[in-house]
N, CA, C and O atoms as CSV, one atom per row, in Angstrom:
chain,resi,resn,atom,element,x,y,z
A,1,UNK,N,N,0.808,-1.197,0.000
A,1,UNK,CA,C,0.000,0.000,0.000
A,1,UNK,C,C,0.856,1.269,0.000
A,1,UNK,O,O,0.717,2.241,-0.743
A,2,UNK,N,N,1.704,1.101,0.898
A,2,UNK,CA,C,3.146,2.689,1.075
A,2,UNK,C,C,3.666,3.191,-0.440
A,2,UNK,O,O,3.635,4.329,-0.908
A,3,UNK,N,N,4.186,1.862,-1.084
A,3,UNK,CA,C,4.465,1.694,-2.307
A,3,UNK,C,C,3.347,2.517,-3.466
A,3,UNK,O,O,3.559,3.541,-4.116
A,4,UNK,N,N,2.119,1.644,-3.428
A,4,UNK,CA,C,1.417,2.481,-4.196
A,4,UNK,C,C,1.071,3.964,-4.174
A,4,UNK,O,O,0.793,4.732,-5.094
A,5,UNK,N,N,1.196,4.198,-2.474
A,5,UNK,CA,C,0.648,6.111,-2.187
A,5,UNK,C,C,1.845,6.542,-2.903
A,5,UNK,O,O,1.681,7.432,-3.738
A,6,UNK,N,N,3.145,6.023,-2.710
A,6,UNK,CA,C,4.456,7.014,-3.479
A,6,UNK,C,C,4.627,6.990,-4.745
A,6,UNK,O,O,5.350,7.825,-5.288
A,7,UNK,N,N,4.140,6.251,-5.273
A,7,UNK,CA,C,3.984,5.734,-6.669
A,7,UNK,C,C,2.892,7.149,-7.547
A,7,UNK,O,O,3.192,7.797,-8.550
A,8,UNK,N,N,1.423,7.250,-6.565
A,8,UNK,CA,C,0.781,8.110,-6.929
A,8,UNK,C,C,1.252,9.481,-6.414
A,8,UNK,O,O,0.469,10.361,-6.771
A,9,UNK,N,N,1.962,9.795,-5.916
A,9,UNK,CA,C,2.635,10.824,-5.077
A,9,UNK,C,C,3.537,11.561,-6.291
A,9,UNK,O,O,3.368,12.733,-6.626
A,10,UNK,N,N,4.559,10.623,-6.903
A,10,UNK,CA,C,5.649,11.065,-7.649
A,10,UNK,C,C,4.514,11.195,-9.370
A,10,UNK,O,O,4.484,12.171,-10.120
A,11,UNK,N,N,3.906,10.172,-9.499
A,11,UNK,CA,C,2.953,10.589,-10.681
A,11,UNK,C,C,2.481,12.002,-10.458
A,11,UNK,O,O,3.079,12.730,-11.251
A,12,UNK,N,N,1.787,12.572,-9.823
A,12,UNK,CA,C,0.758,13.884,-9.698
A,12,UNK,C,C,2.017,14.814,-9.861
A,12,UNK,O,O,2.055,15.678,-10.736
A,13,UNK,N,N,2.966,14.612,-9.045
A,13,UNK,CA,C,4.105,15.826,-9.146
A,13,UNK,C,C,4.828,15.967,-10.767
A,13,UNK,O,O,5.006,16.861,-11.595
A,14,UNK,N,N,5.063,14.735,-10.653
A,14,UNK,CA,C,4.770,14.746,-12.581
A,14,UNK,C,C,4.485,15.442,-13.587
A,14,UNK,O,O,5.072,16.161,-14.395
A,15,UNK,N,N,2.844,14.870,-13.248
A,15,UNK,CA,C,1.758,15.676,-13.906
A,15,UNK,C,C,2.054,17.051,-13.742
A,15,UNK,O,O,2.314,17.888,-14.606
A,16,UNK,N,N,1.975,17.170,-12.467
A,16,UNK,CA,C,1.725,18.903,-12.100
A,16,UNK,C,C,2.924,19.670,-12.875
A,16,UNK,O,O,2.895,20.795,-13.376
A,17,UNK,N,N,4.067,18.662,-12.822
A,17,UNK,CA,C,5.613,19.719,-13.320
A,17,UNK,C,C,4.888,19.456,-14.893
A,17,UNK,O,O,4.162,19.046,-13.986
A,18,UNK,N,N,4.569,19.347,-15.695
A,18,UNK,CA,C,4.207,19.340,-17.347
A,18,UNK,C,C,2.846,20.073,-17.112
A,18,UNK,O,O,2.651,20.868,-18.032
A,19,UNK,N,N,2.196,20.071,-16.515
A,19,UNK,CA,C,1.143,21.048,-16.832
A,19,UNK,C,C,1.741,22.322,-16.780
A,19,UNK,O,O,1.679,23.102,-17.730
A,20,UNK,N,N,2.368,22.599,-15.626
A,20,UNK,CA,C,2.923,24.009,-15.615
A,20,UNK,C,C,3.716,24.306,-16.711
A,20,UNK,O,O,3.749,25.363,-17.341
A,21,UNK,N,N,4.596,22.902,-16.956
A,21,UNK,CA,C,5.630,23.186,-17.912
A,21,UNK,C,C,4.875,23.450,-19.027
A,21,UNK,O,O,5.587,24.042,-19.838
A,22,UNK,N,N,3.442,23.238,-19.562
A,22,UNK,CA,C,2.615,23.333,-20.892
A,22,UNK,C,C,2.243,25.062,-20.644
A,22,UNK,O,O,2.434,25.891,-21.533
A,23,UNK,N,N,1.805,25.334,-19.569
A,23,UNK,CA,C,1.206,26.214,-18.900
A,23,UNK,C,C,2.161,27.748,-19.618
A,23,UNK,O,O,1.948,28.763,-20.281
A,24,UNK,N,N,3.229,27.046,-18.953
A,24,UNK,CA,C,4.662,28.333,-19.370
A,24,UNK,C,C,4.924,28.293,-20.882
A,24,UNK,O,O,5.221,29.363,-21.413
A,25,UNK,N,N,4.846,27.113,-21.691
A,25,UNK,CA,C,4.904,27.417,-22.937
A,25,UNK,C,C,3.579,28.442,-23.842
A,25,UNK,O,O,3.622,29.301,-24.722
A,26,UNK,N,N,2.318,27.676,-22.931
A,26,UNK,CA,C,1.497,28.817,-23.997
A,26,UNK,C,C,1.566,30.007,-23.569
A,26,UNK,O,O,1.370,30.794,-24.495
A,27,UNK,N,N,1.848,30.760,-22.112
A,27,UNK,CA,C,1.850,31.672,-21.704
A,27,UNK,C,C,3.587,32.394,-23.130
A,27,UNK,O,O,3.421,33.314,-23.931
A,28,UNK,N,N,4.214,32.032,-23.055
A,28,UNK,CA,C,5.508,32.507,-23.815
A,28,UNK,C,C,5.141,32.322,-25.330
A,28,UNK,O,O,5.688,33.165,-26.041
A,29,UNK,N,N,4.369,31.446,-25.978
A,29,UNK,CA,C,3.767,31.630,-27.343
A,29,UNK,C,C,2.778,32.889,-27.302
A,29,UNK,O,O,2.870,33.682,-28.239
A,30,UNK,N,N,2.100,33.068,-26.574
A,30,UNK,CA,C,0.843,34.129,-26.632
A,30,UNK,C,C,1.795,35.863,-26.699
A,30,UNK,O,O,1.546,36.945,-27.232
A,31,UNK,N,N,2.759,35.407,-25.977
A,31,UNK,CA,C,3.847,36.613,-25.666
A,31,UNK,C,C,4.299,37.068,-26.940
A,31,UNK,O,O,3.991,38.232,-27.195
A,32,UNK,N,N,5.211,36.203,-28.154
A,32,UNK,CA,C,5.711,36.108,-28.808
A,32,UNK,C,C,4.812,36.392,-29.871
A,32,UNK,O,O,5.229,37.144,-30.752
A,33,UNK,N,N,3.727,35.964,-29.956
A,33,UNK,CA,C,2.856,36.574,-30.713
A,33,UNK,C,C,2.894,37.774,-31.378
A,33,UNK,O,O,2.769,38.075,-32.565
A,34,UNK,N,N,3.169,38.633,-29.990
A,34,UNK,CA,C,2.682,40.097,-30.047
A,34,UNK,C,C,4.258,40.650,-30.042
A,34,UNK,O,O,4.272,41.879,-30.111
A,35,UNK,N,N,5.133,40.259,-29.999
A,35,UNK,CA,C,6.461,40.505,-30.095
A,35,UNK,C,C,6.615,41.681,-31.314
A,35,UNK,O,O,5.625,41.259,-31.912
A,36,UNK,N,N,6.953,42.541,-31.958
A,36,UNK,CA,C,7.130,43.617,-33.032
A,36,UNK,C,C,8.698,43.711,-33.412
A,36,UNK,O,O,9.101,43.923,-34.555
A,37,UNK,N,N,9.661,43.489,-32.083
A,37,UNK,CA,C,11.293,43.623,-32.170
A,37,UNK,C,C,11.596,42.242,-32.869
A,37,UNK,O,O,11.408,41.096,-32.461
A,38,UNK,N,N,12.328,42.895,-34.503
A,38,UNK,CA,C,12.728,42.191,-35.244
A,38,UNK,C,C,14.247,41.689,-34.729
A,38,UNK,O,O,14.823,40.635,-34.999
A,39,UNK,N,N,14.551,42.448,-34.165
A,39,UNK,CA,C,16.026,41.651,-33.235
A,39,UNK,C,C,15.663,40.528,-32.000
A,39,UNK,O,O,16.321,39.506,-31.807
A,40,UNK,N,N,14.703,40.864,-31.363
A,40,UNK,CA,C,14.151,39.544,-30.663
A,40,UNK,C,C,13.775,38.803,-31.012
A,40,UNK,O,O,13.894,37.882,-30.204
A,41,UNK,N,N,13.072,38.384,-32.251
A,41,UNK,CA,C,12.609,37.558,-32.941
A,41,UNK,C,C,13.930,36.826,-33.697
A,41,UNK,O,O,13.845,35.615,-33.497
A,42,UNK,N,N,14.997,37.124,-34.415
A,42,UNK,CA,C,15.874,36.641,-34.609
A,42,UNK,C,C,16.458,36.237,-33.912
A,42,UNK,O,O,17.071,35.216,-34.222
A,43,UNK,N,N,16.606,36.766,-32.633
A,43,UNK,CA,C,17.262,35.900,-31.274
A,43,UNK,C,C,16.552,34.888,-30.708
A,43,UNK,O,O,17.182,33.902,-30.326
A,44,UNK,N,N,15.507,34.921,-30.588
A,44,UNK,CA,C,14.386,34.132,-30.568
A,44,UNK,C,C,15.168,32.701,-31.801
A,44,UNK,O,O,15.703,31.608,-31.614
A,45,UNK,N,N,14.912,33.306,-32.678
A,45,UNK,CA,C,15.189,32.114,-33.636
A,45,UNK,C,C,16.356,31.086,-33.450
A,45,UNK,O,O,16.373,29.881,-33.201
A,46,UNK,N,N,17.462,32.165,-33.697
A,46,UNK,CA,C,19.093,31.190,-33.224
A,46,UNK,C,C,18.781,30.764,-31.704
A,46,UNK,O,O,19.556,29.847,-31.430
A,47,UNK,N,N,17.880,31.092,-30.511
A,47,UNK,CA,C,18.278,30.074,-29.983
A,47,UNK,C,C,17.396,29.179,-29.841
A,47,UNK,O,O,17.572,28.600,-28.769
A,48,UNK,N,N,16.273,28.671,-30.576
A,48,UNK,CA,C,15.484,27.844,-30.656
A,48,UNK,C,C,16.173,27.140,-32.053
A,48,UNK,O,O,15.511,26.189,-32.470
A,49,UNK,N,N,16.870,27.324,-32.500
A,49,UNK,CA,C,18.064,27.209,-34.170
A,49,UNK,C,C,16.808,26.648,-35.230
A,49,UNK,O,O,16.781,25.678,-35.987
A,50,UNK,N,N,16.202,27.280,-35.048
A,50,UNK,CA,C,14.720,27.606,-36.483
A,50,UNK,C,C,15.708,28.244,-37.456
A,50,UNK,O,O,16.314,29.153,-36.888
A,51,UNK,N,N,16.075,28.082,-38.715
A,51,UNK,CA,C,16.210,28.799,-39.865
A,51,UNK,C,C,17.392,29.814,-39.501
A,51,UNK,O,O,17.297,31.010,-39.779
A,52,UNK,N,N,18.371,29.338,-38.944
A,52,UNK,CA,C,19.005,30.573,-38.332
A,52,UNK,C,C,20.387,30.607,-39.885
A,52,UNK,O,O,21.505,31.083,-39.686
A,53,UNK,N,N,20.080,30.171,-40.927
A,53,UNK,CA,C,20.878,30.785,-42.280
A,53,UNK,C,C,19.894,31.604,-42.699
A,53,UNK,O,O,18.691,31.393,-42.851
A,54,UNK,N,N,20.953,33.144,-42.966
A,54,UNK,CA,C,19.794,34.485,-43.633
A,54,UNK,C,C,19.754,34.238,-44.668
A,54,UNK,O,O,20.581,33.504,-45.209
A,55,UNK,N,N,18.877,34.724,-45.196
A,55,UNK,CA,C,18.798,35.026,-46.373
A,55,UNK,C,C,19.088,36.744,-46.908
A,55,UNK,O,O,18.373,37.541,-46.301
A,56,UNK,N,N,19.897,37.279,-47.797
A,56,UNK,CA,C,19.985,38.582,-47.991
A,56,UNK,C,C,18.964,39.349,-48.533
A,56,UNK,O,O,18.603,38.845,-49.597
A,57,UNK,N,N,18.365,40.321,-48.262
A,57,UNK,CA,C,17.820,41.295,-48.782
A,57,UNK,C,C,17.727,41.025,-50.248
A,57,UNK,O,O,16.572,41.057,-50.673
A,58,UNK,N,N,18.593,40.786,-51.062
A,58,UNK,CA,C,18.663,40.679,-52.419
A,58,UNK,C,C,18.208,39.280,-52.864
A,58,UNK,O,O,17.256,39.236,-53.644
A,59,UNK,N,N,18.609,38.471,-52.578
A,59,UNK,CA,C,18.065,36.593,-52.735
A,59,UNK,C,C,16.431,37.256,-52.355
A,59,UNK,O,O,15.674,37.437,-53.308
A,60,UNK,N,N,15.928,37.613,-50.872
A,60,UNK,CA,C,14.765,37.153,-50.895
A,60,UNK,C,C,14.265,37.774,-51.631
A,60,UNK,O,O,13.339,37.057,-52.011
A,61,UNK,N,N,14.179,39.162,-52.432
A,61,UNK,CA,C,13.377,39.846,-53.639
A,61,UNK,C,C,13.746,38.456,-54.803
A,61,UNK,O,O,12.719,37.875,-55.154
A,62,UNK,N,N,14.341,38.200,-55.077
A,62,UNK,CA,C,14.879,37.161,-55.909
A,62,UNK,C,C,14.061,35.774,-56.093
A,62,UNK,O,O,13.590,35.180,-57.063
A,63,UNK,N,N,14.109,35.575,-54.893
A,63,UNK,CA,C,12.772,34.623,-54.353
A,63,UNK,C,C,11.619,34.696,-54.192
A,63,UNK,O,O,10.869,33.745,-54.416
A,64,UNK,N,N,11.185,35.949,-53.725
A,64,UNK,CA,C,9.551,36.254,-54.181
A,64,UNK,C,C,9.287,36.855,-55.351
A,64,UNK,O,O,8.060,36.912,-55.428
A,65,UNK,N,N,9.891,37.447,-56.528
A,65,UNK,CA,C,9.516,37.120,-57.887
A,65,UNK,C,C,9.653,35.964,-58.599
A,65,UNK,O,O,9.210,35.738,-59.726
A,66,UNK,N,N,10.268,35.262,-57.912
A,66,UNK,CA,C,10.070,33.808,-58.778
A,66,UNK,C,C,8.873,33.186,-57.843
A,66,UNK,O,O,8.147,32.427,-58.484
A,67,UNK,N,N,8.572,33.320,-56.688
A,67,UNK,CA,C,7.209,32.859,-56.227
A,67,UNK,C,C,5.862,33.548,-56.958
A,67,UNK,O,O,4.995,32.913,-57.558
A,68,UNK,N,N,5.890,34.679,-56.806
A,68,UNK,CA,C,5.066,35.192,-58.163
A,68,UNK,C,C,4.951,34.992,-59.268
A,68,UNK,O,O,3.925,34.767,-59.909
A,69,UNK,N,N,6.410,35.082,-59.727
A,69,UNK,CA,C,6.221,34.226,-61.049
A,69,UNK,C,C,5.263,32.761,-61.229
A,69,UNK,O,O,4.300,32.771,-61.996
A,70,UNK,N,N,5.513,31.919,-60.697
A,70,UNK,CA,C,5.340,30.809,-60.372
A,70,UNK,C,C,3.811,30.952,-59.992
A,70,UNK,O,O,3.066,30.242,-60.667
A,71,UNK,N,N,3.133,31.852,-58.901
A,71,UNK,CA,C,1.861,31.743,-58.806
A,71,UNK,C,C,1.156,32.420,-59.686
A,71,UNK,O,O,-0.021,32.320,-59.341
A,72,UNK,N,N,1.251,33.074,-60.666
A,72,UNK,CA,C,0.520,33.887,-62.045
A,72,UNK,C,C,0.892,32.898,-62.935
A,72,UNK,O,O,0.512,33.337,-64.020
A,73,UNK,N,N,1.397,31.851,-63.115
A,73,UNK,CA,C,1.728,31.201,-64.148
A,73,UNK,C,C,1.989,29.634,-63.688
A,73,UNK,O,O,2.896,29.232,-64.417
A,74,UNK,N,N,1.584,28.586,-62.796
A,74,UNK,CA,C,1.930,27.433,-62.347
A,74,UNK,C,C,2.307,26.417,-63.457
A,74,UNK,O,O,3.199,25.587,-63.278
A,75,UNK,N,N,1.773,26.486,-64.326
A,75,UNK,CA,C,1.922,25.721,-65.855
A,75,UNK,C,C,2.917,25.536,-66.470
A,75,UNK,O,O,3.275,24.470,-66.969
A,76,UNK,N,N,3.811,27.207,-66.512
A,76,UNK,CA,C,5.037,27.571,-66.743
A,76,UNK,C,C,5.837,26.993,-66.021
A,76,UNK,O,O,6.234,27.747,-65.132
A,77,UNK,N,N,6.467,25.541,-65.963
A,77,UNK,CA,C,7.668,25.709,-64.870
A,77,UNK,C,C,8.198,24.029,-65.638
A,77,UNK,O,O,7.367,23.171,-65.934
A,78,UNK,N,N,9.529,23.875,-65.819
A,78,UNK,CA,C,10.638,22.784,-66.578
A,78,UNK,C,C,10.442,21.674,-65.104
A,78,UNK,O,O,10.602,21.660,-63.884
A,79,UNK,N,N,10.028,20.906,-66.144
A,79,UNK,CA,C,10.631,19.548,-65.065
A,79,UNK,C,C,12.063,18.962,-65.112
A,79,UNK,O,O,12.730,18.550,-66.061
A,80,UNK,N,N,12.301,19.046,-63.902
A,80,UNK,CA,C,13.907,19.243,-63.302
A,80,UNK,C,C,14.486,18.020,-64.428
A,80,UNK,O,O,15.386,18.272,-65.229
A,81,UNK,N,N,13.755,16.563,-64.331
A,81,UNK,CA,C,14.274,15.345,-65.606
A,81,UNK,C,C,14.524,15.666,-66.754
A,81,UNK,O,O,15.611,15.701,-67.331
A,82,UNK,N,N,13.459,15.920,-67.128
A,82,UNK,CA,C,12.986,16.732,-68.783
A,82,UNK,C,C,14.654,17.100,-69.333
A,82,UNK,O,O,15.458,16.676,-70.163
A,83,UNK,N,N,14.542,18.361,-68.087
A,83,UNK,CA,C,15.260,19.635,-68.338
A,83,UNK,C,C,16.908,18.949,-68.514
A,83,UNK,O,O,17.707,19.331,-69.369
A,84,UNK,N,N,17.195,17.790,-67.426
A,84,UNK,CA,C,18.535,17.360,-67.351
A,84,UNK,C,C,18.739,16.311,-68.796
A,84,UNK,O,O,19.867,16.340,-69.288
A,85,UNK,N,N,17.985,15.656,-69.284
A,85,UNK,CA,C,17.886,14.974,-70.227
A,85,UNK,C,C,18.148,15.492,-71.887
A,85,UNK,O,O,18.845,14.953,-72.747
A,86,UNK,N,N,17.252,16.829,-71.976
A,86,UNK,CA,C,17.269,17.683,-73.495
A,86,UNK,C,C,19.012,18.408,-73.053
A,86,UNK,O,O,19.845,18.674,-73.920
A,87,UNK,N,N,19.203,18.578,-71.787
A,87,UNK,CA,C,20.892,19.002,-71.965
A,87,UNK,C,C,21.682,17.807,-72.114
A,87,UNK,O,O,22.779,18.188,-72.519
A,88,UNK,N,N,21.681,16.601,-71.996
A,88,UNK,CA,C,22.766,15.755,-72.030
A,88,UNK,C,C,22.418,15.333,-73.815
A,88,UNK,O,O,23.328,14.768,-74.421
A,89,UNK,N,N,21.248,15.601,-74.480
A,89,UNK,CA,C,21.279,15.122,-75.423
A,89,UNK,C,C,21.757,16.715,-76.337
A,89,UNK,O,O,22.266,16.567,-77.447
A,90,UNK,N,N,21.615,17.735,-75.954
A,90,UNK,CA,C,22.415,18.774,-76.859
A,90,UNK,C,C,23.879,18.609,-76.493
A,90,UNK,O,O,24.754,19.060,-77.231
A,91,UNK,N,N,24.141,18.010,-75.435
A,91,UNK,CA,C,25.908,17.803,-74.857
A,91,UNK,C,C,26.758,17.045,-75.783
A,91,UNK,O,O,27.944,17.246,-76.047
A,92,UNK,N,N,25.822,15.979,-76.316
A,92,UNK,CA,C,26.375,15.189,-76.797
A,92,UNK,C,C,26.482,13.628,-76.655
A,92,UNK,O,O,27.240,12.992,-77.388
């Protein structure tokens, strides 16, 4: 019986440490939410290591006209095989 009360004893404390511990995460998501500092948010990032390679100013314009491109035109786009195949046969 001693056995089982400590058994349920160390379970609940358990429980209780992950609820809180859930508790503190949504409380710090709801936070972050509303966050506006683009330097906290990047710090934020490297140390959670989300995406922490930049991208430059210049690539990402680079990258969202070819996403545009791409969404005004989905039809338009080389299949990567296709594409490697018509070059090995102009190669030679």
């Amino acid at each position: 019986m001693k056995g089982n009360i400590k058994e349920m004893c160390i379970f609940k404390n358990q429980y209780l440490s992950f609820m809180n511990t859930e508790l503190e995460k949504e409380r710090i998501i709801k936070k972050l939410l509303k966050v506006e500092d683009e330097w906290l948010l990047k710090a934020m990032k490297k140390l959670l290591d989300i995406d922490t390679e930049d991208v430059s100013d210049e690539h990402q314009i680079i990258l969202n006209e070819r996403l545009a491109s791409y969404e005004a035109d989905p039809n338009y786009v080389l299949d990567w095989e296709k594409l490697k195949e018509e070059l090995q046969i102009k190669k030679g």
